[in-house]
TIDRENGU-915642 format. One line per field, with one value per residue (C-alpha): residue number from 1; y, z, x. Coordinates in Angstrom, 1 decimal. Each point is the difference from the previous one (the first is absolute). Last residue first. Layout:
REM residues N
nr = (NUM | ...)
Y = (Y | ...)
Z = (Z | ...)
X = (X | ...)
END
This chain:
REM residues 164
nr = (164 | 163 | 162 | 161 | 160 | 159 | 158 | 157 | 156 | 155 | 154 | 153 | 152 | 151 | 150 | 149 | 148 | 147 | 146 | 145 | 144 | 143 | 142 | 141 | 140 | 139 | 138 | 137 | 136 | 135 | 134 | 133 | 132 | 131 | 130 | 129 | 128 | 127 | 126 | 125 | 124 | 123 | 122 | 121 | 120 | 119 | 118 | 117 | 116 | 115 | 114 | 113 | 112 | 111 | 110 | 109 | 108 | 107 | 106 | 105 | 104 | 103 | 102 | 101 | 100 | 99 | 98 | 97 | 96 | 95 | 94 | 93 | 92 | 91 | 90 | 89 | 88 | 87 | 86 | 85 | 84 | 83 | 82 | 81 | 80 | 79 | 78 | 77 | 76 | 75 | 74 | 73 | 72 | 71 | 70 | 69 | 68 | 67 | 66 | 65 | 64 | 63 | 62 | 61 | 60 | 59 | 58 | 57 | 56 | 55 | 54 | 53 | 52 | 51 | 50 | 49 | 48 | 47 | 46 | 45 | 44 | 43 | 42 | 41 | 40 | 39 | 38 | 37 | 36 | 35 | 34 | 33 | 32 | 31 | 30 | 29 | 28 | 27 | 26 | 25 | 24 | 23 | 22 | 21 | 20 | 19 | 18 | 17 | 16 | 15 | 14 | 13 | 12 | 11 | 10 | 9 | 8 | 7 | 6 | 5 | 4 | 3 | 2 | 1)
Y = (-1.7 | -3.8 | 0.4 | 3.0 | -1.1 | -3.4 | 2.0 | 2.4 | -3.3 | -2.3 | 3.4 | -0.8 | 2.0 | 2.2 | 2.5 | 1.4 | 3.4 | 1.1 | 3.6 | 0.2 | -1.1 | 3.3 | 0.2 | -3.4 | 0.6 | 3.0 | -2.3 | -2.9 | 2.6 | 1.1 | -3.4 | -0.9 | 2.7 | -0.1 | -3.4 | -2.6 | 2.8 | -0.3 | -2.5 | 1.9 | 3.1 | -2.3 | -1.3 | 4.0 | 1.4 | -3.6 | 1.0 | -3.7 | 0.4 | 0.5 | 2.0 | 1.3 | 3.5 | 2.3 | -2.9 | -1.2 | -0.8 | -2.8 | -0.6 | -3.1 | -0.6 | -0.4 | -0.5 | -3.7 | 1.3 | 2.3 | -2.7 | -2.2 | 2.6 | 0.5 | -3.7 | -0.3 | 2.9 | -1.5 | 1.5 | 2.1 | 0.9 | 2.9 | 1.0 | 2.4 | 1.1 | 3.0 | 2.5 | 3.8 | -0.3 | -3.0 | 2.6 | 2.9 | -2.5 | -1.2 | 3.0 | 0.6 | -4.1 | -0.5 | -2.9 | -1.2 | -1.0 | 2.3 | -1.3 | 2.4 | 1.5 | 3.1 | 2.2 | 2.7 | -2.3 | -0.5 | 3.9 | 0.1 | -2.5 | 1.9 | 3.2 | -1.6 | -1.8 | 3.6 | 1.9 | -3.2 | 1.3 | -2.8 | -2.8 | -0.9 | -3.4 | 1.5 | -1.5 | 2.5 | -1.5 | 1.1 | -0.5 | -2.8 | -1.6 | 0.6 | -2.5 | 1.4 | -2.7 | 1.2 | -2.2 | -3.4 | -2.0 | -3.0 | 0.9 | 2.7 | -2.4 | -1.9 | 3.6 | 0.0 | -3.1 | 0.6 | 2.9 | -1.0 | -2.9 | -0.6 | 1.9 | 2.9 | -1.0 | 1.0 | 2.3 | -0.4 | 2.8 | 0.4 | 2.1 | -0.7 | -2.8 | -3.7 | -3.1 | -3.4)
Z = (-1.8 | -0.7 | -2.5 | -1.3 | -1.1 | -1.4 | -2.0 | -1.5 | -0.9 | -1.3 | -2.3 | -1.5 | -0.3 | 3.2 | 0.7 | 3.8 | 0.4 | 3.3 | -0.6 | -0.2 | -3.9 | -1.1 | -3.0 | -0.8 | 0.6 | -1.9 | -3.1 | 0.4 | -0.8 | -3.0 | -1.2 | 0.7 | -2.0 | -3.7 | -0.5 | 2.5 | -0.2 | -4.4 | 0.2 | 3.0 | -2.5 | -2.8 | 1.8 | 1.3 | -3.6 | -0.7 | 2.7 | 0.8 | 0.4 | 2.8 | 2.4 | 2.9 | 1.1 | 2.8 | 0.3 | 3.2 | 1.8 | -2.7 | -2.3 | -1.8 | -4.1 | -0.4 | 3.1 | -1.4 | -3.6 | 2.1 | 2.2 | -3.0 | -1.4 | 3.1 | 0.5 | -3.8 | 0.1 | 3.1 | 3.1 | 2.4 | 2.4 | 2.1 | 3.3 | 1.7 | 3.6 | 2.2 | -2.4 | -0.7 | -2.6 | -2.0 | -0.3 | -0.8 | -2.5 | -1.8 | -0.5 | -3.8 | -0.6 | 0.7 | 2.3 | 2.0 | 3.4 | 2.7 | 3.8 | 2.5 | 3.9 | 0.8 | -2.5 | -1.7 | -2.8 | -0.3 | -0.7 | -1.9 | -2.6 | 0.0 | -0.9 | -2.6 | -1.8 | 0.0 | -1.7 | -2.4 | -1.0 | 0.4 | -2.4 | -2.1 | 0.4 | 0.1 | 3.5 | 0.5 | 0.4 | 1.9 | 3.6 | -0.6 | -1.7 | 2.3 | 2.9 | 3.2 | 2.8 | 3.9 | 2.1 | 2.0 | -0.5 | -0.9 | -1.9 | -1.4 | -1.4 | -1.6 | -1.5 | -1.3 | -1.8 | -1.6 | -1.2 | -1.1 | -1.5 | -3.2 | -2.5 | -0.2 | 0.4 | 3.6 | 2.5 | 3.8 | 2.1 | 4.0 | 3.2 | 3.2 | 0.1 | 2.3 | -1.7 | 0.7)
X = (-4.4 | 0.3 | -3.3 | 0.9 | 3.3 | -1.6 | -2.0 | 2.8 | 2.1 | -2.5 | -0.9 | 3.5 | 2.8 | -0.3 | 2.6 | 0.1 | 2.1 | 1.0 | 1.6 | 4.0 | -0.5 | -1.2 | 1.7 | -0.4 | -3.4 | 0.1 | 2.0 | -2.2 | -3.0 | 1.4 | 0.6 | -3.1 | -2.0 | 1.1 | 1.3 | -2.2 | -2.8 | -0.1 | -2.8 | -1.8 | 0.4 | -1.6 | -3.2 | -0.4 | -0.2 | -2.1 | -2.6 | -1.5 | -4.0 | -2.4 | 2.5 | -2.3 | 0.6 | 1.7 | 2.5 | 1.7 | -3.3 | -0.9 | -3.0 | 0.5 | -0.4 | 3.4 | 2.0 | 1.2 | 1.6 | 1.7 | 1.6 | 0.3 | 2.0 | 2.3 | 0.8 | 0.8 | 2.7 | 2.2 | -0.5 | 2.1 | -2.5 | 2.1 | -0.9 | 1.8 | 0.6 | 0.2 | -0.6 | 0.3 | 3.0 | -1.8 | -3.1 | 2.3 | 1.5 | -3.0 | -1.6 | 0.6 | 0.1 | -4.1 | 0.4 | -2.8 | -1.4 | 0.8 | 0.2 | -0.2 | 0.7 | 1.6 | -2.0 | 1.9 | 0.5 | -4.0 | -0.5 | 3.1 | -2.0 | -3.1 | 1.8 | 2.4 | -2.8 | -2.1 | 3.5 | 0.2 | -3.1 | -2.7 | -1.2 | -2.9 | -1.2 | -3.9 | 0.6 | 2.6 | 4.2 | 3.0 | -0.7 | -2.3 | 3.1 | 2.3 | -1.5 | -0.4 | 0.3 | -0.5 | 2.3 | -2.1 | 3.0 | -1.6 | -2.6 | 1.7 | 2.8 | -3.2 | -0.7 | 3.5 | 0.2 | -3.4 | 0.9 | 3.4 | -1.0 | 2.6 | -2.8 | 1.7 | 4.2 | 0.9 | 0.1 | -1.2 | 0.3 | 0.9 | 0.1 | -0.6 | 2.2 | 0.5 | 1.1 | -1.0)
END
């Protein structure tokens, strides 16, 4: 077991993270704020960046958290403010059937319900393991002193929860 006050969970969309992180909620009784409701409208329109900023300082300056998301431009001054980080690590095929699963479901991480695949969104999840992951191996390189738990499979995230 590992004690924090502070914590987000990153990873490939469609690895879990939401579900990952409210289970970590459950057991750790820490408000959750997931990025996504912070960013997108129900009419999936999105906020300034100015109005992301603001909601997202307002959680930083809170002593207790979890955040659930990554959106790259505040990934560091979330890293820089945490206690812990959780990293899903999955490989492509996980993540796809993950967001071939959520279809169709309302879920409290999205302002919407996602009826059909988004193929824009399809190929950025495609591209994460070369666009996005390297970046984010780099800041948690970066920031190595901070405890960092990778999970490669979703074995590994449950059975994390379930010891915790």
């Amino acid at each position: 077991m590992i004690n924090f006050k502070r914590a987000i969970v990153i990873g490939c969309p469609g690895s879990g993270k939401s579900t990952f992180a409210r289970q970590l909620q459950k057991v750790t009784d820490i408000p959750l704020h997931y990025l996504d409701m912070l960013y997108w409208n129900a009419d999936k329109t999105t906020v300034s960046s100015e109005k992301f900023d603001e909601r997202l300082a307002d959680i930083l300056s809170k002593d207790t958290w979890i955040i659930d998301g990554n959106y790259g431009r505040t990934m560091e001054t979330r890293i820089k403010q945490c206690d812990v980080i959780f990293f899903l690590d999955y490989p492509l095929e996980i993540c796809l059937d993950g967001i071939r699963e959520r279809l169709g479901k309302p879920r409290e991480d999205m302002p919407w319900i996602e009826t059909k695949e988004d193929e824009e969104f399809i190929d950025f999840v495609k591209s994460f393991a070369n666009d996005s992951r390297p970046k984010i191996l780099e800041l948690l390189d970066k920031y190595s002193y901070k405890k960092i738990i990778t999970f490669h499979s979703r074995e590994e995230a449950d059975n994390f929860i379930r010891f915790f």
